[in-house]
Residue frames as qw, qx, qy, qz and C-alpha x, y, z in Angstrom:
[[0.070, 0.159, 0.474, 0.863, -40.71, 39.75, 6.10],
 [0.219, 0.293, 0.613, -0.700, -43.85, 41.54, 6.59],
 [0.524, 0.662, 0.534, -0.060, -47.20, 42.07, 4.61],
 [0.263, 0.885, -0.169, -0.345, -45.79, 45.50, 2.73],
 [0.426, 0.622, -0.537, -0.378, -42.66, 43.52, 1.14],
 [0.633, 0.120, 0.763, 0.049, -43.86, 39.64, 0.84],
 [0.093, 0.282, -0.630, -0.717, -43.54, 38.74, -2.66],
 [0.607, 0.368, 0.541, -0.451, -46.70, 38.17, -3.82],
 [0.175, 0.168, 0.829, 0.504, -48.44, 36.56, -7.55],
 [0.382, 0.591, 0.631, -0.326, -51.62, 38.99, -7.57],
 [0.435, 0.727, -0.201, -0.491, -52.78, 39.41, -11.24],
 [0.204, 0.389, -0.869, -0.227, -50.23, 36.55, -12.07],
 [0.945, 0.058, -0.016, -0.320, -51.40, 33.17, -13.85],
 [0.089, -0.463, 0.873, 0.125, -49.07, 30.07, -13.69],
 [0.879, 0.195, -0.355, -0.251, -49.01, 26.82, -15.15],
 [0.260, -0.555, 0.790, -0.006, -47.22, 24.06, -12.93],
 [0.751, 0.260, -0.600, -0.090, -46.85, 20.48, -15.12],
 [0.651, -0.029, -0.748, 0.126, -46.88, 17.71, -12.81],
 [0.254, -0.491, 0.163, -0.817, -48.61, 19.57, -10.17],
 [0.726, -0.377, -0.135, -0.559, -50.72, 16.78, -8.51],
 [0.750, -0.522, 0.046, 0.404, -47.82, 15.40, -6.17],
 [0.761, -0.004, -0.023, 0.648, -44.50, 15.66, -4.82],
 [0.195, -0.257, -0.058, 0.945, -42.68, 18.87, -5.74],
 [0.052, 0.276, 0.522, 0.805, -45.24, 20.08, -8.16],
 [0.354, -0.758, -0.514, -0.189, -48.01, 20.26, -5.98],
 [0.521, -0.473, -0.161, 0.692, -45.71, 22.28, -3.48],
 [0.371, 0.071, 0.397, 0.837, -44.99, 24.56, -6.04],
 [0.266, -0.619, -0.504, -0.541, -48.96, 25.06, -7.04],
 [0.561, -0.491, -0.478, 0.464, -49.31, 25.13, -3.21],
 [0.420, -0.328, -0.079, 0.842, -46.99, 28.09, -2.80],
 [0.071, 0.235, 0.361, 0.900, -47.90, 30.19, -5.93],
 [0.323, -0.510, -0.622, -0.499, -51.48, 30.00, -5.03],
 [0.641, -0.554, -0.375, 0.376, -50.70, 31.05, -1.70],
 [0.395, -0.340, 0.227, 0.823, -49.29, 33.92, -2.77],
 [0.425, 0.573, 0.248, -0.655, -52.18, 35.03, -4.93],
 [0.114, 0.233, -0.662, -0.703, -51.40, 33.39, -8.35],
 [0.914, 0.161, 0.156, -0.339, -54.17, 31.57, -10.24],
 [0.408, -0.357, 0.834, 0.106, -52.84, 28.36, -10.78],
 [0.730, 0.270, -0.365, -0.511, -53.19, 25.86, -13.44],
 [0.658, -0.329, 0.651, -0.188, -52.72, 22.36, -11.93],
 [0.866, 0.221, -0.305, -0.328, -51.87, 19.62, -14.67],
 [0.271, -0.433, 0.858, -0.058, -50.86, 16.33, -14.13],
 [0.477, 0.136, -0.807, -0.320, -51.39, 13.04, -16.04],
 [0.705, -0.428, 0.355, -0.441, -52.04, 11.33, -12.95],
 [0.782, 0.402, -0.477, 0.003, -49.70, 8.50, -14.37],
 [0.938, -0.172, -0.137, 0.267, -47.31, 6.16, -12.52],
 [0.409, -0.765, 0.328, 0.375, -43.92, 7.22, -11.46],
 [0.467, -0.372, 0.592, 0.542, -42.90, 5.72, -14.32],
 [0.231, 0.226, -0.509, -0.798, -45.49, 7.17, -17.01],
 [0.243, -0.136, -0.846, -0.454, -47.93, 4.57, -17.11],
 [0.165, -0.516, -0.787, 0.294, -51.61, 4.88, -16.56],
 [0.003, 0.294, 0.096, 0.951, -53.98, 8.10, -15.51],
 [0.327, -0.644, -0.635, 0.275, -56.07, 9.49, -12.75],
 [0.094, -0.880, -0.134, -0.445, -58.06, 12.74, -12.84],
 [0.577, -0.724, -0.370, 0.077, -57.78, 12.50, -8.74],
 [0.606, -0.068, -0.072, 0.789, -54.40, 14.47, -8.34],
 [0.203, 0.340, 0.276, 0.876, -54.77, 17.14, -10.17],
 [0.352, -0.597, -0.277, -0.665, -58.37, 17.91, -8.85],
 [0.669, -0.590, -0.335, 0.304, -57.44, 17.19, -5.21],
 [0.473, -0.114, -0.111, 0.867, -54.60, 19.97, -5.34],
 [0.163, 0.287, 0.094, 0.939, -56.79, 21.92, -6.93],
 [0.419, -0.710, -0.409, -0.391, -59.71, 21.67, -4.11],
 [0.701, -0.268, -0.226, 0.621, -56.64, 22.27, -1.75],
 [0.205, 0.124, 0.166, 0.957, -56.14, 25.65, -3.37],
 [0.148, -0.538, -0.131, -0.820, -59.36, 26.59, -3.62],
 [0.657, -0.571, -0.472, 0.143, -60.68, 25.13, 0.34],
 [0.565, -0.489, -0.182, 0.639, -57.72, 27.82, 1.27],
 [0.200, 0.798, 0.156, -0.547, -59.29, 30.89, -0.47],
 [0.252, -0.487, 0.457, 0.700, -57.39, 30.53, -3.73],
 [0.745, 0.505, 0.084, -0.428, -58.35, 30.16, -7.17],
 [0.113, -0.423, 0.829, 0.347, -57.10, 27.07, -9.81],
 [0.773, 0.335, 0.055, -0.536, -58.06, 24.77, -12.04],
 [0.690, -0.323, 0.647, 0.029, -57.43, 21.36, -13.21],
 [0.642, 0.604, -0.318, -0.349, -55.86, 19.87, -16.13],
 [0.739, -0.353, 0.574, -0.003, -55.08, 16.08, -16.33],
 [0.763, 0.624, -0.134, -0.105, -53.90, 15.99, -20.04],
 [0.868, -0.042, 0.293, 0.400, -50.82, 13.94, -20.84],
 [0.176, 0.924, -0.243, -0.236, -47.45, 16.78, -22.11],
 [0.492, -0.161, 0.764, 0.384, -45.74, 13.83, -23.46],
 [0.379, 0.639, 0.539, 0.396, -47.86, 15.17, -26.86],
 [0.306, 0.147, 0.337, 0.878, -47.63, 18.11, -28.72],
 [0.288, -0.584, -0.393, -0.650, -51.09, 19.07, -29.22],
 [0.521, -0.676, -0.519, -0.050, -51.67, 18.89, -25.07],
 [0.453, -0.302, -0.063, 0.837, -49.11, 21.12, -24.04],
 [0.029, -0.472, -0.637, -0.609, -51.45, 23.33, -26.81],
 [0.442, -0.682, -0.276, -0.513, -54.54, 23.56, -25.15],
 [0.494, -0.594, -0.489, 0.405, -53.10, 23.48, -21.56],
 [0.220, -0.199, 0.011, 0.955, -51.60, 27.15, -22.34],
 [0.292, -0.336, -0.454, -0.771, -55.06, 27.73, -24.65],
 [0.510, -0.626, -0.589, -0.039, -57.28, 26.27, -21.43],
 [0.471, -0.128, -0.360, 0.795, -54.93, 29.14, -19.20],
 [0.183, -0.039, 0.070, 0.980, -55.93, 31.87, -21.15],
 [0.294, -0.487, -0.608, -0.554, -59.32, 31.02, -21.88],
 [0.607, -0.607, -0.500, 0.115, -60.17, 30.34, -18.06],
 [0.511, -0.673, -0.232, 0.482, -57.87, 33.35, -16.61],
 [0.353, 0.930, 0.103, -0.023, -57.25, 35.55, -19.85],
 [0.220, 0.816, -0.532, 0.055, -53.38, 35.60, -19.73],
 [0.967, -0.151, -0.156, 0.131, -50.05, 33.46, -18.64],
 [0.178, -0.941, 0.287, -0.037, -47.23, 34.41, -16.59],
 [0.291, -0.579, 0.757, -0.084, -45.37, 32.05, -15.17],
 [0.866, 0.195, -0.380, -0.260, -44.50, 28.43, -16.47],
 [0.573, -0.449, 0.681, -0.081, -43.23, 25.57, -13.94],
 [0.746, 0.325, -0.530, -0.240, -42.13, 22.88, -16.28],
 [0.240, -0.551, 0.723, -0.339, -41.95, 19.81, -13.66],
 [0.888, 0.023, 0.269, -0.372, -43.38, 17.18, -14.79],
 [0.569, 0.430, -0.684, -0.151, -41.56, 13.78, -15.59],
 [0.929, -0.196, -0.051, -0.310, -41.19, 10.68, -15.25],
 [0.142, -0.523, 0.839, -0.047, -38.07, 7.62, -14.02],
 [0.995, 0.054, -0.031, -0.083, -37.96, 4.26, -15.55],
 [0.510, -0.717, 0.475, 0.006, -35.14, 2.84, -14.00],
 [0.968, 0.247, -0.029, 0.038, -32.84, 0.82, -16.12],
 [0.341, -0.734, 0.268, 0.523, -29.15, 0.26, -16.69],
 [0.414, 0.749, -0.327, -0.400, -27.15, 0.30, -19.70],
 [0.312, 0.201, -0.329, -0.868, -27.99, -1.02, -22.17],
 [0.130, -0.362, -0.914, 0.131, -31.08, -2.55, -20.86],
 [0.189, 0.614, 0.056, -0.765, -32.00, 1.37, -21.24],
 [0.518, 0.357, 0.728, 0.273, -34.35, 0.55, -24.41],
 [0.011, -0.177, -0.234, -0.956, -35.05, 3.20, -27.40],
 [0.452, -0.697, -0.523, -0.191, -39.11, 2.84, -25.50],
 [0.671, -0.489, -0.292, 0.474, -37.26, 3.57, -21.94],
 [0.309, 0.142, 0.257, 0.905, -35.46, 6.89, -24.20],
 [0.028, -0.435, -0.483, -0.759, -38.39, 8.07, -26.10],
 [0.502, -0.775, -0.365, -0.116, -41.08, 8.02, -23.10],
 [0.546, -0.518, -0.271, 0.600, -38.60, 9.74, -20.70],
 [0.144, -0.124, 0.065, 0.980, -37.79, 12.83, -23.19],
 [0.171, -0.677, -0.585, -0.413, -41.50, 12.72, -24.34],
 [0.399, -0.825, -0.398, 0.036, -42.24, 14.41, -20.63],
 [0.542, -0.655, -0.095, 0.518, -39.11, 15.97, -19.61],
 [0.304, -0.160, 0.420, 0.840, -37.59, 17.17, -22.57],
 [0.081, 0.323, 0.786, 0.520, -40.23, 17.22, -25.19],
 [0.244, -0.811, -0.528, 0.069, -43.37, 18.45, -22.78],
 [0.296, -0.673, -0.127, 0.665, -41.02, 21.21, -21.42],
 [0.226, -0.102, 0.472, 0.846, -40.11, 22.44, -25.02],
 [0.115, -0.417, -0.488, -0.758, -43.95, 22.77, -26.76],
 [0.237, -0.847, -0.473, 0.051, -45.53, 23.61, -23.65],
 [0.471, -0.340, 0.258, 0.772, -42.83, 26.33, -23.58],
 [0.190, 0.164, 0.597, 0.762, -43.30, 27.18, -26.95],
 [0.167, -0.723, -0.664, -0.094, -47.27, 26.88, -26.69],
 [0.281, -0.796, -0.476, 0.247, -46.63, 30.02, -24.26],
 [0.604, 0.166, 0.217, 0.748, -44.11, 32.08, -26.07],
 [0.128, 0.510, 0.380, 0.761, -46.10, 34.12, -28.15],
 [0.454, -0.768, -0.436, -0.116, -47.96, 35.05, -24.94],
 [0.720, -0.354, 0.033, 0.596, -44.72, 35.90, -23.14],
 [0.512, 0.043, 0.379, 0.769, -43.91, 37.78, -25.97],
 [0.125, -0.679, -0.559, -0.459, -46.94, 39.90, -26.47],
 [0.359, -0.887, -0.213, -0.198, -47.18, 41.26, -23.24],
 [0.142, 0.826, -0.306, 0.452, -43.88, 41.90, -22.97],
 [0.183, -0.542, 0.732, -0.369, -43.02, 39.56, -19.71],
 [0.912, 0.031, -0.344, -0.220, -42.77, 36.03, -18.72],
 [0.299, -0.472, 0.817, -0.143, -40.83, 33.42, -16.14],
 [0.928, 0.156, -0.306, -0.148, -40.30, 30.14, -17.33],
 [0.546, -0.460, 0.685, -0.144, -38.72, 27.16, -14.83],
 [0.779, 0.176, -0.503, -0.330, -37.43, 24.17, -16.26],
 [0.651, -0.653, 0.362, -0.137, -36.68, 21.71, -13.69],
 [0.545, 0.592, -0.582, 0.115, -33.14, 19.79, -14.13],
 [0.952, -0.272, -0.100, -0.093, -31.24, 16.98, -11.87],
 [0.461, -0.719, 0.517, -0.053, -28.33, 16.86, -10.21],
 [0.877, 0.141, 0.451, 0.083, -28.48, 13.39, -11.76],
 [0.478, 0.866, -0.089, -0.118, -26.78, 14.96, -14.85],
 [0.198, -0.854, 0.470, -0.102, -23.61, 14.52, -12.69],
 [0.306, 0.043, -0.950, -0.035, -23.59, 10.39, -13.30],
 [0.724, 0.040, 0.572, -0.384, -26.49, 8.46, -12.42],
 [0.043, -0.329, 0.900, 0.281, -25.25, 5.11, -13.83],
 [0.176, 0.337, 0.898, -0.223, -29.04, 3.28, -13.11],
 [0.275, 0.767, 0.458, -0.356, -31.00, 6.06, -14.53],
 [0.311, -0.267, 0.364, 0.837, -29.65, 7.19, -18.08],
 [0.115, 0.633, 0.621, 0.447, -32.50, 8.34, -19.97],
 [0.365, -0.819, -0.406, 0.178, -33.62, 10.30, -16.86],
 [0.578, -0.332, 0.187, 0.722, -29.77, 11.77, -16.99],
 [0.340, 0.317, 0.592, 0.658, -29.62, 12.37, -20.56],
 [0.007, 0.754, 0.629, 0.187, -33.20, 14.01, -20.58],
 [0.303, -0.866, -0.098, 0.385, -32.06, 16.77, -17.76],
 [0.312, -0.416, 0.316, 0.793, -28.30, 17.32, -19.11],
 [0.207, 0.488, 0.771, 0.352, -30.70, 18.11, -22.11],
 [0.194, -0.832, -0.510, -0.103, -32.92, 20.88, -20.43],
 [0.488, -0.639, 0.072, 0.590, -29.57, 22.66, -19.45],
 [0.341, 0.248, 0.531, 0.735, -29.04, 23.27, -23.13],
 [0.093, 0.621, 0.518, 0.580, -32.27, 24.43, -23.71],
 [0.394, -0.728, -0.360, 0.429, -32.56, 26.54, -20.43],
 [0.392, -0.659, 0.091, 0.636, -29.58, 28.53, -21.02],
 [0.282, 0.047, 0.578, 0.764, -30.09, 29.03, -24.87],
 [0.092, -0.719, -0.609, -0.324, -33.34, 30.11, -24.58],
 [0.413, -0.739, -0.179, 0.502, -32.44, 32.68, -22.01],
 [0.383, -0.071, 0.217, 0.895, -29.87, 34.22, -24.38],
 [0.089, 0.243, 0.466, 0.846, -32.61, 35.41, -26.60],
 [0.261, -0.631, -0.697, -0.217, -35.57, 35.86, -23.95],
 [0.369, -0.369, -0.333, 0.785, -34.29, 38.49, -21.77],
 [0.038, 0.120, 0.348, 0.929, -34.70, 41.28, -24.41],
 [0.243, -0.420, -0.564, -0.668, -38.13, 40.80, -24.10],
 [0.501, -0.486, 0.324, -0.638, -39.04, 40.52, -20.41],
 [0.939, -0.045, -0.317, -0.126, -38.43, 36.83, -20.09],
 [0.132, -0.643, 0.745, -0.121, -36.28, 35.34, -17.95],
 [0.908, 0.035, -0.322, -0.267, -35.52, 31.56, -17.91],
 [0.100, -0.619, 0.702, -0.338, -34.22, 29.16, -15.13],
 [0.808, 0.050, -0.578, -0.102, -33.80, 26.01, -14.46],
 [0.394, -0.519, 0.619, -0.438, -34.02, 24.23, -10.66],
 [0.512, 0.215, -0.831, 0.036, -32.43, 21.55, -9.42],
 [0.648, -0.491, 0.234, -0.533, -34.50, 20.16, -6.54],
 [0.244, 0.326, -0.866, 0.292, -33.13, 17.88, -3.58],
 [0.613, -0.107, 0.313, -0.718, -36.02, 16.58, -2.14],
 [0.281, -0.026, 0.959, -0.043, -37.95, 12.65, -1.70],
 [0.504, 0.272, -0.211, -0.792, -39.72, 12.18, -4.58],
 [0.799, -0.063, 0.540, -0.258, -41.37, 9.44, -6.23],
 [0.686, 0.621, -0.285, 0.251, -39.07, 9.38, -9.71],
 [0.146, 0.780, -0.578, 0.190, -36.20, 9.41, -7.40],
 [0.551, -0.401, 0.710, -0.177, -36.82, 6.00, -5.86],
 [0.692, 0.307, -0.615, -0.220, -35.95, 2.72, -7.62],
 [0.948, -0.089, -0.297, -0.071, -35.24, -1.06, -6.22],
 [0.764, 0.049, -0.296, 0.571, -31.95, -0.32, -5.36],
 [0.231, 0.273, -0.181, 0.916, -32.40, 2.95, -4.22],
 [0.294, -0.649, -0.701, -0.012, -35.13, 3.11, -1.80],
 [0.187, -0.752, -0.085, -0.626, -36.28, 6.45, -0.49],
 [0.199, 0.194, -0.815, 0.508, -35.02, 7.03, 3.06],
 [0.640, -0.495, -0.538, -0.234, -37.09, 5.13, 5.72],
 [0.302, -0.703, 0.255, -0.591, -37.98, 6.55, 9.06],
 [0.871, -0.347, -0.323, -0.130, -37.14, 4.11, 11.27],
 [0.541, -0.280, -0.359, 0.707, -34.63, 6.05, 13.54],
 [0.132, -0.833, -0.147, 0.517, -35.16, 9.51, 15.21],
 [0.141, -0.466, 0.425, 0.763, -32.16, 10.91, 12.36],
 [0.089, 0.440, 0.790, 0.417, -34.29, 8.82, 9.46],
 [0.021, 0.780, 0.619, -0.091, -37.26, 10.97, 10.56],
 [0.105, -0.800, -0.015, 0.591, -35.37, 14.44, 11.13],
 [0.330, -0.370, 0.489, 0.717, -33.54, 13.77, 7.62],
 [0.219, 0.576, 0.674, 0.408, -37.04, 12.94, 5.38],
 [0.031, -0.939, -0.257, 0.228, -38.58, 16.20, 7.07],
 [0.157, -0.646, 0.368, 0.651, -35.45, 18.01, 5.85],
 [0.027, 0.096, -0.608, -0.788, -36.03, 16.87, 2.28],
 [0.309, 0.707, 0.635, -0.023, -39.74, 17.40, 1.73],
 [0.487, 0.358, 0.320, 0.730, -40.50, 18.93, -1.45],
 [0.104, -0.913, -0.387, 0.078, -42.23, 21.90, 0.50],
 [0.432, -0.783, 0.064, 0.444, -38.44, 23.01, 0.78],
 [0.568, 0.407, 0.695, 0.170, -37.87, 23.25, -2.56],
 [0.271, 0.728, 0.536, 0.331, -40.29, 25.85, -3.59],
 [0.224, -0.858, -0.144, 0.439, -39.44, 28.77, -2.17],
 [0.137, -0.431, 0.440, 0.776, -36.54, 29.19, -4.96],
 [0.256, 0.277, 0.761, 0.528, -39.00, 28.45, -7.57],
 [0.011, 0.811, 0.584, -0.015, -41.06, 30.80, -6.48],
 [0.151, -0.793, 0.143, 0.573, -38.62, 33.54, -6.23],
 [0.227, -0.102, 0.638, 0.729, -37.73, 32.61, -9.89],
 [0.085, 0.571, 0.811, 0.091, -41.35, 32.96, -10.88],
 [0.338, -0.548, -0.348, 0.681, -40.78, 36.29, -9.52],
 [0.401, 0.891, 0.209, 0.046, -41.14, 39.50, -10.96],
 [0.002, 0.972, -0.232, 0.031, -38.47, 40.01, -9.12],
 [0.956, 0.108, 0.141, 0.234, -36.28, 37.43, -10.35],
 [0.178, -0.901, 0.314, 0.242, -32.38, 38.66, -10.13],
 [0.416, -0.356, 0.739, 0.392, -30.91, 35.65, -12.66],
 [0.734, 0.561, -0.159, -0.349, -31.32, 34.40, -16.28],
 [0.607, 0.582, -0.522, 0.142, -29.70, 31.50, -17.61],
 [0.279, -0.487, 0.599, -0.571, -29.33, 30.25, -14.42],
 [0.751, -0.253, -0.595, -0.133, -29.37, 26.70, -12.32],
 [0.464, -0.574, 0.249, -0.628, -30.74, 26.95, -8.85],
 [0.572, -0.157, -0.800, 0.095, -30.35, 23.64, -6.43],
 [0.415, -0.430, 0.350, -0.722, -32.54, 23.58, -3.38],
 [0.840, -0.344, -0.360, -0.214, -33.79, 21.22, -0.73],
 [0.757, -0.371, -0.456, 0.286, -32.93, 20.11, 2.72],
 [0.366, -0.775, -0.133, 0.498, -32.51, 23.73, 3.71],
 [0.354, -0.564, 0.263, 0.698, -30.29, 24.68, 1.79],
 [0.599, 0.765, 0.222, 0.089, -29.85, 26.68, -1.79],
 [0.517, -0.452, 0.416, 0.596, -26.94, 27.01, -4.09],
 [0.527, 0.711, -0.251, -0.391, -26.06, 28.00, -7.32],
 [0.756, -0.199, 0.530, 0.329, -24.87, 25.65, -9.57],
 [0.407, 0.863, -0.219, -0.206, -22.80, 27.02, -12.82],
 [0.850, 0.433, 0.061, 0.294, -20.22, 25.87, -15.77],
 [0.276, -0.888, 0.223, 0.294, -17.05, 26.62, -15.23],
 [0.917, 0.343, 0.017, 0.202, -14.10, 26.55, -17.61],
 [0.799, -0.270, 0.108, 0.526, -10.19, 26.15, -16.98],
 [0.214, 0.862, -0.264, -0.377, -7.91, 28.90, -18.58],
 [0.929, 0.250, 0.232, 0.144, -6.36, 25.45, -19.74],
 [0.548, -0.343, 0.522, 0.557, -2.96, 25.36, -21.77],
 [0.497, 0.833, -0.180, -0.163, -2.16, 27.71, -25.19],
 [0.811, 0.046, 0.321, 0.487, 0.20, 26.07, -27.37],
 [0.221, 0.838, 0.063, -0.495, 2.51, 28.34, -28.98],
 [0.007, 0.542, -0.627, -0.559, 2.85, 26.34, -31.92],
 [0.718, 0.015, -0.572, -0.398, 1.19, 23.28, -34.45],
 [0.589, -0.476, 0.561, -0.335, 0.28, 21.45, -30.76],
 [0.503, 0.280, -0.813, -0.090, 1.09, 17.66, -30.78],
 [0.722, -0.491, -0.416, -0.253, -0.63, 14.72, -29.40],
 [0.777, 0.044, -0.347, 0.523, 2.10, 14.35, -27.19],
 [0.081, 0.257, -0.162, 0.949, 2.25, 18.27, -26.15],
 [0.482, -0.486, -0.088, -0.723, -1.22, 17.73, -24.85],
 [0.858, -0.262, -0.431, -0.097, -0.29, 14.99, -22.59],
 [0.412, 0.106, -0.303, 0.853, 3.01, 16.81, -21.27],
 [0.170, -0.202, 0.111, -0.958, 0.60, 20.11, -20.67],
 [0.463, -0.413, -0.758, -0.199, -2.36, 17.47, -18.97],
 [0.364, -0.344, -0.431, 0.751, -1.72, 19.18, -15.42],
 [0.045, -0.160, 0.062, 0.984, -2.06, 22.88, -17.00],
 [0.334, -0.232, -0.663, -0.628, -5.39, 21.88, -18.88],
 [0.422, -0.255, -0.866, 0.082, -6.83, 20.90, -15.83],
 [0.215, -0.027, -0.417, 0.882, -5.75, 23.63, -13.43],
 [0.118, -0.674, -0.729, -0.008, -8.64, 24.97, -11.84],
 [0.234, -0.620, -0.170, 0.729, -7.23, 28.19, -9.98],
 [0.088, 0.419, -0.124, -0.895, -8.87, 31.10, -12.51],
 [0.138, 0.371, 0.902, 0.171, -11.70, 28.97, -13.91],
 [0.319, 0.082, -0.044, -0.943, -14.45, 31.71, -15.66],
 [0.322, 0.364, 0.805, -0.340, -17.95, 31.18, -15.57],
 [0.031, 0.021, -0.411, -0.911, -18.91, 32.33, -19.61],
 [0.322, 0.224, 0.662, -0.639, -22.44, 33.49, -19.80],
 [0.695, 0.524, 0.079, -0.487, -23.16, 32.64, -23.22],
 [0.883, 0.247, 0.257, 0.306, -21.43, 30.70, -26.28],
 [0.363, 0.906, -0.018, 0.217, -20.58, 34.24, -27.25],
 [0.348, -0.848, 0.354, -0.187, -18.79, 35.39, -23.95],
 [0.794, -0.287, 0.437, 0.311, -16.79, 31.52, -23.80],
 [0.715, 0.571, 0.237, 0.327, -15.86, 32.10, -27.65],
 [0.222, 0.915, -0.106, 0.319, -14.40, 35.63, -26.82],
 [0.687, -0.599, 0.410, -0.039, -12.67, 34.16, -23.82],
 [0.935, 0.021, 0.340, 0.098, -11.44, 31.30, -25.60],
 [0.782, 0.390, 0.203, 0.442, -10.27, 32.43, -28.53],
 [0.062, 0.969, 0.239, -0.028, -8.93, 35.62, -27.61],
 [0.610, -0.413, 0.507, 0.447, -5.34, 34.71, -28.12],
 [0.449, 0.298, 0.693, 0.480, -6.30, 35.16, -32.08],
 [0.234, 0.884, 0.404, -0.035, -8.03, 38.71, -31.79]]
């Protein structure tokens, strides 16, 4: 791609939550590389929430600016209400507007069930669920005002079963709700909203039993380099995009590679009479079938699908 059509962020502000490692700094990295100002926050907390350290945040963001760019640091804590607030009020003050929102910050306290405690809950949606929703919100009315806006939320494969990590689970298959419900009604305005799934070695993805992979063969080495979160960003940045081509949408990237990942539902088995429990166990096969499975792009569009045996 050359200089005339690289996709570029000049004029655009972002916010990236959990910015001061891992994927989030990648993210800031990229954007700011690409002319956005950047907002950098990050708690500077543990992997699993606990603690705080300016140093993150303001190391990415002397990264950014050591490489001509422009950012600032915020090391407030978006597990609250009121700091998700002023990090969108500290955007606008310090760069007059807000474009783009990376919601990526969270946290992994590793537990199983039901040694998952209502503490082990509450602190996991505080950041992932909770932070993404009023720091969101916080930026709405902006969004709304000027008429355009990209919001990322970032979501987890994990959704799919992770048996060791159900808060963490929960929290994401969560953020898929709000992704794709917020999308319905943000388009209209110039919003778009998506939600990436990133494949990449992080430090929420490792636990006791699950150690992060260790270089200590030639393939170990070729397979960490293939998931660093550097690989990642590129689809978050193209969702960030002006020219963003999806809504409502989950993105999965890392180790090269990028996919879509989307709901699908069965054409499934019409009774044509008062069904019985019994009729749905005879017709278990048909319910299942996959072969003409639709992909509905709202509640509306499955409802009209669904029920359309009744219009």
């Amino acid at each position: 791609m050359n200089a005339a059509t690289e996709l570029r962020f000049d004029g655009r502000v972002a916010i990236v939550t959990g910015a001061g490692r891992g994927l989030g700094r990648a993210h800031a990295l990229l954007l700011a590389s690409r002319g956005a100002k950047v907002v950098v926050n990050d708690f500077g907390g543990s992997k699993e929430g606990v603690g705080n350290d300016t140093g993150p945040a303001n190391d990415v963001v002397a990264e950014i600016v050591a490489a001509g760019g422009e950012a600032i640091a915020d090391a407030s804590d978006i597990g609250i209400e009121a700091n998700c607030h002023a990090l969108v009020e500290k955007a606008v003050r310090e760069f007059g507007r807000v474009d783009i929102l990376v919601n990526n910050a969270g946290i992994s306290r590793w537990a199983t069930f039901p040694e998952a405690d209502a503490d082990n809950l509450e602190r996991t949606l505080d950041v992932h669920l909770r932070g993404t929703w009023h720091t969101t919100r916080a930026a709405w009315p902006h969004f709304e005002a000027q008429g355009y806006g990209r919001v990322i939320t970032t979501v987890s494969t994990g959704m799919l079963g992770l048996a060791d990590n159900l808060a963490y689970a929960t929290a994401k298959g969560a953020l898929i709700g709000f992704t794709r419900s917020l999308a319905v009604s943000a388009a209209p305005k110039g919003i778009l909203v998506n939600a990436i799934a990133p494949n990449a070695i992080t430090r929420p993805s490792e636990s006791a039993v699950k150690p992060n992979i260790v270089t200590a063969s030639p393939a170990d080495a070729a397979r960490a380099q293939a998931m660093e979160t550097g690989l990642v960003s590129p689809m978050v940045a193209l969702l960030a995009h002006e020219s963003c081509p999806v809504n409502g949408d989950i993105l999965v990237a890392g180790g090269k590679r990028f996919s879509r990942w989307f709901l699908g539902i069965t054409p499934g088995w019409l009774s044509d009479g008062t069904p019985t429990v019994e009729e749905v166990s005879e017709n278990w096969d048909e319910i299942n079938e996959q072969d003409g499975y639709y992909v509905p792009a709202s509640l509306n569009d499955w409802s009209s699908r669904f029920m359309a045996h009744l219009i």
